[in-house]
PyMOL CGO cylinders between C-alpha atoms (Angstrom):
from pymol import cmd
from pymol.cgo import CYLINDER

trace = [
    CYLINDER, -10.23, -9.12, -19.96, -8.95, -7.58, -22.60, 0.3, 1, 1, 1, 1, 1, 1,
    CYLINDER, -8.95, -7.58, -22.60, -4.58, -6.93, -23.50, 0.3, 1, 1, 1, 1, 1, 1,
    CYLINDER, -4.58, -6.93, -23.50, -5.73, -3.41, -23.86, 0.3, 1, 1, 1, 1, 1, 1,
    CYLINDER, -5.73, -3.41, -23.86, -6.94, -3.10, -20.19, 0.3, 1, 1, 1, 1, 1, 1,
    CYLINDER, -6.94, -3.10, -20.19, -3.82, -4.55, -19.23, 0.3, 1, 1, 1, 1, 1, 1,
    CYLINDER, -3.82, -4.55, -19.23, -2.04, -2.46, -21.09, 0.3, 1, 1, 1, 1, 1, 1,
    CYLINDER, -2.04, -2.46, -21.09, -3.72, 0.49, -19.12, 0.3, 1, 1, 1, 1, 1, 1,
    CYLINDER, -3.72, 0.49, -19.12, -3.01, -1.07, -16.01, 0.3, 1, 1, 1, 1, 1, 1,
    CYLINDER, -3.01, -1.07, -16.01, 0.28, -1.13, -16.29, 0.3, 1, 1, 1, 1, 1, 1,
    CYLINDER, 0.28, -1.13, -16.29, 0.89, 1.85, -18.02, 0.3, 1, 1, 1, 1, 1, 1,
    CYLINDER, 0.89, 1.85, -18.02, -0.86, 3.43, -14.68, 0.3, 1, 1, 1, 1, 1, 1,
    CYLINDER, -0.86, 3.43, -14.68, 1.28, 1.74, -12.27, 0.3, 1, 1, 1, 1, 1, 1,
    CYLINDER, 1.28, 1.74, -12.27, 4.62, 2.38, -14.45, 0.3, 1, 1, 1, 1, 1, 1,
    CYLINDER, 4.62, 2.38, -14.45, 4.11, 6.59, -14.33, 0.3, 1, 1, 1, 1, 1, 1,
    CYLINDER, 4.11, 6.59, -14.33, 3.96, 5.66, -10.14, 0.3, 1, 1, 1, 1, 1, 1,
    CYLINDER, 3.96, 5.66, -10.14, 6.72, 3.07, -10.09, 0.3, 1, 1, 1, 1, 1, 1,
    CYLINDER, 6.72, 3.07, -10.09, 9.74, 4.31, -13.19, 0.3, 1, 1, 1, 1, 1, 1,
    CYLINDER, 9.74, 4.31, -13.19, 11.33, 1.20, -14.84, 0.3, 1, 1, 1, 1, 1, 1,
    CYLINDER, 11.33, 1.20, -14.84, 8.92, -1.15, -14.10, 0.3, 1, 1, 1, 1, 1, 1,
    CYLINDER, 8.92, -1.15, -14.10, 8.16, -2.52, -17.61, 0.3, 1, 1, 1, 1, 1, 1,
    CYLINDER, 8.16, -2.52, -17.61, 5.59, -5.51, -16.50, 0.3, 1, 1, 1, 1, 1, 1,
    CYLINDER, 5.59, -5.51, -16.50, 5.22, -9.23, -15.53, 0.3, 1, 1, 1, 1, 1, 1,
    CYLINDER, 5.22, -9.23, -15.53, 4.76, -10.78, -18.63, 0.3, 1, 1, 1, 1, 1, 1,
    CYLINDER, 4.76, -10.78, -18.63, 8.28, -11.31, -18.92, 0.3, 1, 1, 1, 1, 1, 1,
    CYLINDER, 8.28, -11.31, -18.92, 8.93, -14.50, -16.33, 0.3, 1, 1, 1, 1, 1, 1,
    CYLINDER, 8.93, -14.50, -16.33, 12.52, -13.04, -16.15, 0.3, 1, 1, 1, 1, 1, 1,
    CYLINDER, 12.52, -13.04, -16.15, 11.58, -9.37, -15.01, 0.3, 1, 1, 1, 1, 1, 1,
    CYLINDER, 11.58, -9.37, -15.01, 8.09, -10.76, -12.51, 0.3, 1, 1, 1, 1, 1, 1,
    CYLINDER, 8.09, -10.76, -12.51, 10.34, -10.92, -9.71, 0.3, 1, 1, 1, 1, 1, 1,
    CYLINDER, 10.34, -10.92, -9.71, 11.75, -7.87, -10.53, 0.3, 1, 1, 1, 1, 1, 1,
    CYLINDER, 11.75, -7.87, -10.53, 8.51, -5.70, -11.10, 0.3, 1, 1, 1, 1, 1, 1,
    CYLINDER, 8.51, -5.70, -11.10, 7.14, -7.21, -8.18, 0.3, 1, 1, 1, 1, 1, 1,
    CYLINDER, 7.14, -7.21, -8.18, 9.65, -6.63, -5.93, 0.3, 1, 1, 1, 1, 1, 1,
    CYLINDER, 9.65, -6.63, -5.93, 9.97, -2.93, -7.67, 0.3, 1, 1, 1, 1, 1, 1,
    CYLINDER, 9.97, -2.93, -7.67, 6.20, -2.47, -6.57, 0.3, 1, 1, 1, 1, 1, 1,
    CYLINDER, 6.20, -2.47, -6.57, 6.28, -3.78, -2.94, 0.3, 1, 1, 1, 1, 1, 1,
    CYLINDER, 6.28, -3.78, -2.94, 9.21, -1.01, -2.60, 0.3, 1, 1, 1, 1, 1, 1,
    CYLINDER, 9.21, -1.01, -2.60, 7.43, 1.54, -3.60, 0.3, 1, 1, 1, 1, 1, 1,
    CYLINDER, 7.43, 1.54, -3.60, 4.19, 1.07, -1.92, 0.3, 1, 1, 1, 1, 1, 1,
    CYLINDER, 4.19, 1.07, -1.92, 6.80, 0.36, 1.52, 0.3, 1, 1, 1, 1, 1, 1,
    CYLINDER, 6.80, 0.36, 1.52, 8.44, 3.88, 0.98, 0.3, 1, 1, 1, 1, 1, 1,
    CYLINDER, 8.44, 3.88, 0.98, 5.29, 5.11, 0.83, 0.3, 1, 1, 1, 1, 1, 1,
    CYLINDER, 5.29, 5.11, 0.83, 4.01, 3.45, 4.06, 0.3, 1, 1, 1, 1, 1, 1,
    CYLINDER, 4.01, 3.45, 4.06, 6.86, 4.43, 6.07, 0.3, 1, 1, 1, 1, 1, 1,
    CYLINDER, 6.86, 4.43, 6.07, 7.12, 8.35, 4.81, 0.3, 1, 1, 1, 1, 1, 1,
    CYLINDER, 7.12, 8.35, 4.81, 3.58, 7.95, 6.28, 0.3, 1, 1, 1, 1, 1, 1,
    CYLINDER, 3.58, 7.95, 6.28, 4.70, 6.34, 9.39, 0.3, 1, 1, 1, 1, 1, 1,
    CYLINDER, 4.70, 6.34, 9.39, 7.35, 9.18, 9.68, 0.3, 1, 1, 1, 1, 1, 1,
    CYLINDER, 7.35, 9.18, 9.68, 5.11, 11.47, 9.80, 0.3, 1, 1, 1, 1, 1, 1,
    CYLINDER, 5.11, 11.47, 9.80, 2.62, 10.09, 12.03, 0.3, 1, 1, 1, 1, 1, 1,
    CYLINDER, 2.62, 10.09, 12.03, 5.52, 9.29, 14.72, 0.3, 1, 1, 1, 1, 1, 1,
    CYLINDER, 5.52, 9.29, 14.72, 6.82, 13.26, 14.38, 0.3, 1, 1, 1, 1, 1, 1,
    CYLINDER, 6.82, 13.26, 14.38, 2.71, 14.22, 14.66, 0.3, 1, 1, 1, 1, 1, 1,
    CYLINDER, 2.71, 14.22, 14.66, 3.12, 12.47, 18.01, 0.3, 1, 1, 1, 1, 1, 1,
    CYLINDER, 3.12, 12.47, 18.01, 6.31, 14.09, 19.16, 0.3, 1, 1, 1, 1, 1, 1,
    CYLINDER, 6.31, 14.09, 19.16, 4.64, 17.80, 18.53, 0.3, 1, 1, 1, 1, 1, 1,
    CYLINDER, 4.64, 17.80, 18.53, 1.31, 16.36, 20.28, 0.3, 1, 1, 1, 1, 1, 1,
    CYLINDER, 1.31, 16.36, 20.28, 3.37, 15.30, 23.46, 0.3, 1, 1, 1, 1, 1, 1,
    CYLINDER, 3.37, 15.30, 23.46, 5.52, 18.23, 23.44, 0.3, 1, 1, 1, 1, 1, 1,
    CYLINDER, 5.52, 18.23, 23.44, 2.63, 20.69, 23.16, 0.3, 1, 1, 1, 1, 1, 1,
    CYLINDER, 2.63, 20.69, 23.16, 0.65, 19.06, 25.69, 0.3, 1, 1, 1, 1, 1, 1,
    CYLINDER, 0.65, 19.06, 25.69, -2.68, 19.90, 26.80, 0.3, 1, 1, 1, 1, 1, 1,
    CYLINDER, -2.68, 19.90, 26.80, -5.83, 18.53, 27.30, 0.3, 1, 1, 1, 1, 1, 1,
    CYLINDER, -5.83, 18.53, 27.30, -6.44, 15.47, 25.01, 0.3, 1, 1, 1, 1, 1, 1,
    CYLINDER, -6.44, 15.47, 25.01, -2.85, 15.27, 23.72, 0.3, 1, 1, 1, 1, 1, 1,
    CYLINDER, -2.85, 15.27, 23.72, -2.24, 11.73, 25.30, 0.3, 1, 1, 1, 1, 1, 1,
    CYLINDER, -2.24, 11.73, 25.30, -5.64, 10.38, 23.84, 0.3, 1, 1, 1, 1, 1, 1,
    CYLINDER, -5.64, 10.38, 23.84, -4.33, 11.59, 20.54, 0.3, 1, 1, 1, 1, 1, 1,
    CYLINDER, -4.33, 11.59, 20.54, -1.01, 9.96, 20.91, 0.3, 1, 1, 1, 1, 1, 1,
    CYLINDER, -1.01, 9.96, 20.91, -3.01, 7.04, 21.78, 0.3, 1, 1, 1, 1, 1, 1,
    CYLINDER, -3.01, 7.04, 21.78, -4.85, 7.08, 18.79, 0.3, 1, 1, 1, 1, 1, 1,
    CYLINDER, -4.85, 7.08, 18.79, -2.20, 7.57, 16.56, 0.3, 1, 1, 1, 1, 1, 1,
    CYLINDER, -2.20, 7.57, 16.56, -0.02, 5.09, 17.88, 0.3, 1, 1, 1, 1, 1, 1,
    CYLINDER, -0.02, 5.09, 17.88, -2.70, 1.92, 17.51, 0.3, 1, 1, 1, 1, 1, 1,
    CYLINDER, -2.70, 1.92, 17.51, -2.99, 3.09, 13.93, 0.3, 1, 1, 1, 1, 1, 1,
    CYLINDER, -2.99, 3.09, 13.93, 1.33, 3.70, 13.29, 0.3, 1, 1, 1, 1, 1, 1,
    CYLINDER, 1.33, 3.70, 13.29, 1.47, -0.16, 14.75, 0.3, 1, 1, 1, 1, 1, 1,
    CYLINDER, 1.47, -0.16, 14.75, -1.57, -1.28, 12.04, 0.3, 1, 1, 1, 1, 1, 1,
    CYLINDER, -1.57, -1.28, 12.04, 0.51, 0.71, 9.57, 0.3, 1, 1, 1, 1, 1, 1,
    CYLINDER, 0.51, 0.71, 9.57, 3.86, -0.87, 10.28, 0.3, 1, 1, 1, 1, 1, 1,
    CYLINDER, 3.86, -0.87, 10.28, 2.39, -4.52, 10.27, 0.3, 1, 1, 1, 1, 1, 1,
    CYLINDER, 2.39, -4.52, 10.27, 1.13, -3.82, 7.02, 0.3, 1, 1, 1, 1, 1, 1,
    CYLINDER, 1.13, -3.82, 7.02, 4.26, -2.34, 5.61, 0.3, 1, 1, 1, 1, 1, 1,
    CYLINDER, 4.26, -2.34, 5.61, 6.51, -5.00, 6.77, 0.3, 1, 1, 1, 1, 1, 1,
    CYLINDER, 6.51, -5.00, 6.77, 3.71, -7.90, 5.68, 0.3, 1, 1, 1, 1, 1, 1,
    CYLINDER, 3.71, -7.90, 5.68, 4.63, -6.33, 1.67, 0.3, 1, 1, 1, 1, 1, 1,
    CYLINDER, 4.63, -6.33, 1.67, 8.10, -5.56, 2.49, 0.3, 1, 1, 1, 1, 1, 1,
    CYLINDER, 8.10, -5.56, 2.49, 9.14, -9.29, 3.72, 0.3, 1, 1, 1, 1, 1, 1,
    CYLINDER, 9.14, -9.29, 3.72, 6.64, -11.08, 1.66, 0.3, 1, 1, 1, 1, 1, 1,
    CYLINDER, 6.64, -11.08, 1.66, 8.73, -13.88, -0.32, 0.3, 1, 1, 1, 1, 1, 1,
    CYLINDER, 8.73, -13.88, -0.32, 10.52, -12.56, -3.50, 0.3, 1, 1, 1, 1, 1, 1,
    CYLINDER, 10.52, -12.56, -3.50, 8.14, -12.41, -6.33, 0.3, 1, 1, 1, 1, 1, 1,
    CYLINDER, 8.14, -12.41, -6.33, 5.61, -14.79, -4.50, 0.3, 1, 1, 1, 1, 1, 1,
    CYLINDER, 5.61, -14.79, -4.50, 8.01, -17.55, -6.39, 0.3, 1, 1, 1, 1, 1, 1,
    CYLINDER, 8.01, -17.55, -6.39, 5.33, -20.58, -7.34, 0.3, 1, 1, 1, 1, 1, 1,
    CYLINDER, 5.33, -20.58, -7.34, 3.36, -17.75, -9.36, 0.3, 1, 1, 1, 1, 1, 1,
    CYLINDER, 3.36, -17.75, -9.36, 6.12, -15.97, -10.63, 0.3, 1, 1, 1, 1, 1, 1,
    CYLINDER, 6.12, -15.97, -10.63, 7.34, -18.82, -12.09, 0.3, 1, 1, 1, 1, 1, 1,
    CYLINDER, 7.34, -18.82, -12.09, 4.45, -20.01, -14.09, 0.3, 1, 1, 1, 1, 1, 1,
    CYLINDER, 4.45, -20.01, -14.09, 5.51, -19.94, -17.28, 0.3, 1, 1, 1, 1, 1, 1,
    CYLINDER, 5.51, -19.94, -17.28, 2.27, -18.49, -18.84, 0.3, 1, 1, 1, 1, 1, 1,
    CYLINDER, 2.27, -18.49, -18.84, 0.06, -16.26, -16.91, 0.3, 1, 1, 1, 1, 1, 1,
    CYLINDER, 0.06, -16.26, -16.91, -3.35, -15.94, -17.63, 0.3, 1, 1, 1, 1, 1, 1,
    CYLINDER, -3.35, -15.94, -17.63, -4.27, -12.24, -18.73, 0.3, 1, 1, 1, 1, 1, 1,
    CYLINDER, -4.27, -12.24, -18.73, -6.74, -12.30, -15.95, 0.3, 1, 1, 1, 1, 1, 1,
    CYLINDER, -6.74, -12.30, -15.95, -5.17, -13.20, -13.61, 0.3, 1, 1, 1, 1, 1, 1,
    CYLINDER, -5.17, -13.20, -13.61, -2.88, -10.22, -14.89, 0.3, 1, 1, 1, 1, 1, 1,
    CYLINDER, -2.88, -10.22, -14.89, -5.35, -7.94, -14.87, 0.3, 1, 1, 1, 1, 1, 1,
    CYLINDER, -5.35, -7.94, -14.87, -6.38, -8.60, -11.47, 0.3, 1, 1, 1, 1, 1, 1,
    CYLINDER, -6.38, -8.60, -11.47, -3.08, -8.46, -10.70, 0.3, 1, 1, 1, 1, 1, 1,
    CYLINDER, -3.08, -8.46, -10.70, -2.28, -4.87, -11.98, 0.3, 1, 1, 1, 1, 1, 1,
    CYLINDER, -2.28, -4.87, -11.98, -5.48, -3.39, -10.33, 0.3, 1, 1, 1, 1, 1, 1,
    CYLINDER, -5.48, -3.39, -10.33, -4.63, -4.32, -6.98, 0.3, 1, 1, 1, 1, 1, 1,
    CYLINDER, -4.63, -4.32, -6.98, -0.75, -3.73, -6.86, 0.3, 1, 1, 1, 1, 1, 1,
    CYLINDER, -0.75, -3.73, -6.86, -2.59, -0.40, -8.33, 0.3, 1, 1, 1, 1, 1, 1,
    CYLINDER, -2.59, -0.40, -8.33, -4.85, 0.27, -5.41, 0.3, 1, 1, 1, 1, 1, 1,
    CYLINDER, -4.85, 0.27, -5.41, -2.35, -0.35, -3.18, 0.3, 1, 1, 1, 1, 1, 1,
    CYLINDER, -2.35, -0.35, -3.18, -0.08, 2.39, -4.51, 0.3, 1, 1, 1, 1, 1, 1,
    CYLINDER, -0.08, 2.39, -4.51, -2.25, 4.78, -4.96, 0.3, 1, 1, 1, 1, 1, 1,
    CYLINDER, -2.25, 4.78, -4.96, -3.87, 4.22, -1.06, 0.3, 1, 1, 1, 1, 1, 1,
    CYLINDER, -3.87, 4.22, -1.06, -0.25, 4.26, 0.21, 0.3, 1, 1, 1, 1, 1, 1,
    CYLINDER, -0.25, 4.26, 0.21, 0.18, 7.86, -1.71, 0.3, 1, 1, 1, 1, 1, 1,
    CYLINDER, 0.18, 7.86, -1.71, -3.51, 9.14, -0.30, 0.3, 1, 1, 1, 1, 1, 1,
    CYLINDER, -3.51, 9.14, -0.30, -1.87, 8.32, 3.16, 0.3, 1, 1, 1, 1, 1, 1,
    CYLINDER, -1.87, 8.32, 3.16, 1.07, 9.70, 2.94, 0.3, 1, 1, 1, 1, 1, 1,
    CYLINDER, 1.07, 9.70, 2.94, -1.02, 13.15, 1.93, 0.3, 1, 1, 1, 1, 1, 1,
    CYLINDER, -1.02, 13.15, 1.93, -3.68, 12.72, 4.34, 0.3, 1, 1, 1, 1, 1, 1,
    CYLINDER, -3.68, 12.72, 4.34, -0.59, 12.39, 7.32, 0.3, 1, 1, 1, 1, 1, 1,
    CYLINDER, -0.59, 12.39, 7.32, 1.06, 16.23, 6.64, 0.3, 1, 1, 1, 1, 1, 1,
    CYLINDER, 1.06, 16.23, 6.64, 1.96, 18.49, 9.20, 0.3, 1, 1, 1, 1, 1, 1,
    CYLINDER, 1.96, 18.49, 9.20, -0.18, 18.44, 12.63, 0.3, 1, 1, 1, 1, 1, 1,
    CYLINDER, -0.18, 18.44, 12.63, -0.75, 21.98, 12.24, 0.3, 1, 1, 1, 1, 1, 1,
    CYLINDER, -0.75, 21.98, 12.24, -2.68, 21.02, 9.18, 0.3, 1, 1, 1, 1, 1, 1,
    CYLINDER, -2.68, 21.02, 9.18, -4.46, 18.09, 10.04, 0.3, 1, 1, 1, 1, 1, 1,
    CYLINDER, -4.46, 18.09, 10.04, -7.26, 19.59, 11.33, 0.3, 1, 1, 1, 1, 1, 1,
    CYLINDER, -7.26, 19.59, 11.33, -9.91, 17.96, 13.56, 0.3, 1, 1, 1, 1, 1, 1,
    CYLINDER, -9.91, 17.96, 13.56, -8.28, 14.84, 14.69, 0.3, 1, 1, 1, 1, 1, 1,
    CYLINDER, -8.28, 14.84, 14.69, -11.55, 12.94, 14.21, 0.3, 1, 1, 1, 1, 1, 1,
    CYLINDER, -11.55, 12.94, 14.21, -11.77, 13.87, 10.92, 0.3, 1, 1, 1, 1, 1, 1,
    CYLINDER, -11.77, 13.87, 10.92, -8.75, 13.06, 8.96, 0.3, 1, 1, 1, 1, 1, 1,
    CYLINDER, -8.75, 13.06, 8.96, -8.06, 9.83, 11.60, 0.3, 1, 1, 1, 1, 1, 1,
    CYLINDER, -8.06, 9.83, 11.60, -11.25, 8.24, 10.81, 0.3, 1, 1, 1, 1, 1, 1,
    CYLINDER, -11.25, 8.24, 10.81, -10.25, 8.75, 7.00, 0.3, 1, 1, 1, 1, 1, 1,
    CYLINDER, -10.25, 8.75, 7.00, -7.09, 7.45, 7.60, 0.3, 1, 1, 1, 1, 1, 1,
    CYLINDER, -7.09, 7.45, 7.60, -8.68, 4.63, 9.54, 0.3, 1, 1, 1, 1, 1, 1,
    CYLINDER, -8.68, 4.63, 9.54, -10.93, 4.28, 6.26, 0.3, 1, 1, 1, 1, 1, 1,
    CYLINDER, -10.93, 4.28, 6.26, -7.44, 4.52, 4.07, 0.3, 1, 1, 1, 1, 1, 1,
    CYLINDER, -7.44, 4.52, 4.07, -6.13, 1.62, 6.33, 0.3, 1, 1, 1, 1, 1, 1,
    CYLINDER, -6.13, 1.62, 6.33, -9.10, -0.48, 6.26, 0.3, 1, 1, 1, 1, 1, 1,
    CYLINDER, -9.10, -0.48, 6.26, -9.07, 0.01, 2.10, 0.3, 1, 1, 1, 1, 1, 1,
    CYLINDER, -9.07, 0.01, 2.10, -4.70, -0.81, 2.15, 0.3, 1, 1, 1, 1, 1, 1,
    CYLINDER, -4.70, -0.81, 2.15, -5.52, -4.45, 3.94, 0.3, 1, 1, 1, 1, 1, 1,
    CYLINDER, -5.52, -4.45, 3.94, -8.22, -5.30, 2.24, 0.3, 1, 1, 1, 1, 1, 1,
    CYLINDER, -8.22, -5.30, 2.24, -6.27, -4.44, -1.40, 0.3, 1, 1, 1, 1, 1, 1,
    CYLINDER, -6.27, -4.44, -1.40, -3.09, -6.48, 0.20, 0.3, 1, 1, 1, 1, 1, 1,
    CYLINDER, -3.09, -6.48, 0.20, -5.53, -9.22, 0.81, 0.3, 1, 1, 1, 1, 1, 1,
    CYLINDER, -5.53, -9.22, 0.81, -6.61, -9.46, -2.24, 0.3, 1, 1, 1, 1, 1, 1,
    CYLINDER, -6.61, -9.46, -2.24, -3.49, -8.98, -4.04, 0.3, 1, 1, 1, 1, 1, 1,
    CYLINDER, -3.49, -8.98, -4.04, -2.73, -11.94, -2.20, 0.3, 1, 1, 1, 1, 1, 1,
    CYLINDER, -2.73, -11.94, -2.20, -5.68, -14.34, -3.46, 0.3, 1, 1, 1, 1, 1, 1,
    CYLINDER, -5.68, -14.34, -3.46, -4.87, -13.63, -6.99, 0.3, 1, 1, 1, 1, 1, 1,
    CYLINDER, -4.87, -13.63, -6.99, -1.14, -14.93, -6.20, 0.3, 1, 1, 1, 1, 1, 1,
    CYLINDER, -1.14, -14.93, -6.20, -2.92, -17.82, -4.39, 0.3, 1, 1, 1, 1, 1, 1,
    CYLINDER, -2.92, -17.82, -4.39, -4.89, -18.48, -6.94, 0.3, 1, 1, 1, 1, 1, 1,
    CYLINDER, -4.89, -18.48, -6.94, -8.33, -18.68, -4.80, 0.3, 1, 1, 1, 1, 1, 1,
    CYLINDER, -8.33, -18.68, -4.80, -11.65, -16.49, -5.33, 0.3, 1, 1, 1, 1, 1, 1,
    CYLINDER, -11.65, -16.49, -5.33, -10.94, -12.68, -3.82, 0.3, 1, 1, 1, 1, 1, 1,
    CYLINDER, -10.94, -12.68, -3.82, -12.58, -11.92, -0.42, 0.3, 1, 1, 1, 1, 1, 1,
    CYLINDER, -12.58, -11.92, -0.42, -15.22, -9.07, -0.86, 0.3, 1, 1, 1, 1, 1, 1,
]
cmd.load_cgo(trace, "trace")
């Protein structure tokens, strides 16, 4: 673990997320945190959007298959939204760990590369989720969204050990 690393890390996630200058300050944690958890939200719900207007062009076109495909993209809009509201109502700045007044630099590090992964899997969703026209064959791009999903937990729940302070599930 190296300052350099973190450096990287955080230079990464501050061309995604403007402003936020980092958590080594105990003042601005909260702050960055919370600055984070918004963006990867907005993200989650301009992919929710778009899934829920998929829907309303599948049911309005009808045809055979079109409520199976509703189906499936509802079960994954209600995975999505649990997940989105999980990050947005989380406690502010996760406030025992945030206050610490020195933070390890790996813990940091680990830190940065998950609140990193989840941005960047939020932003692959939203692009995978454009216009139904585009999508495709639905089995396709849903199991890769179901794949996208799968990846956004297990980054949240791991972004969540390091706060904890416990060993990362694999």
């Amino acid at each position: 673990m190296t300052k350099s690393r973190v450096a990287s890390l955080l230079e990464k996630i501050s061309k995604i997320v403007p402003g936020v200058a980092g958590y080594q300050d105990r003042e601005r944690r909260r702050d960055a945190d919370k600055a984070v958890r918004n963006k990867i939200v907005a993200s989650l719900t301009r992919c929710r959007h778009r899934l829920s207007n998929g829907m309303s062009d599948i049911s309005r076109a009808g045809g055979r298959g079109s409520l199976s495909a509703v189906g499936n993209l509802e079960r994954v809009n209600t995975r999505l939204e649990r997940i989105e509201d999980e990050i947005r109502y989380a406690p502010h700045g996760y406030a025992g760990w945030f206050d610490r007044e020195g933070v390890a630099l790996e813990d940091l590090e680990r830190l940065y590369e998950h609140d990193l992964s989840l941005l960047e899997i939020a932003e692959r969703m939203v692009e995978l989720v454009g216009p139904v026209e585009a999508l495709g064959s639905e089995r396709d791009w849903m199991q890769d969204l179901g794949r996208e999903l799968e990846a956004l937990r297990q980054a949240l729940d791991n972004r969540m050990s390091v706060i904890r302070g416990g060993e990362e599930p694999r």
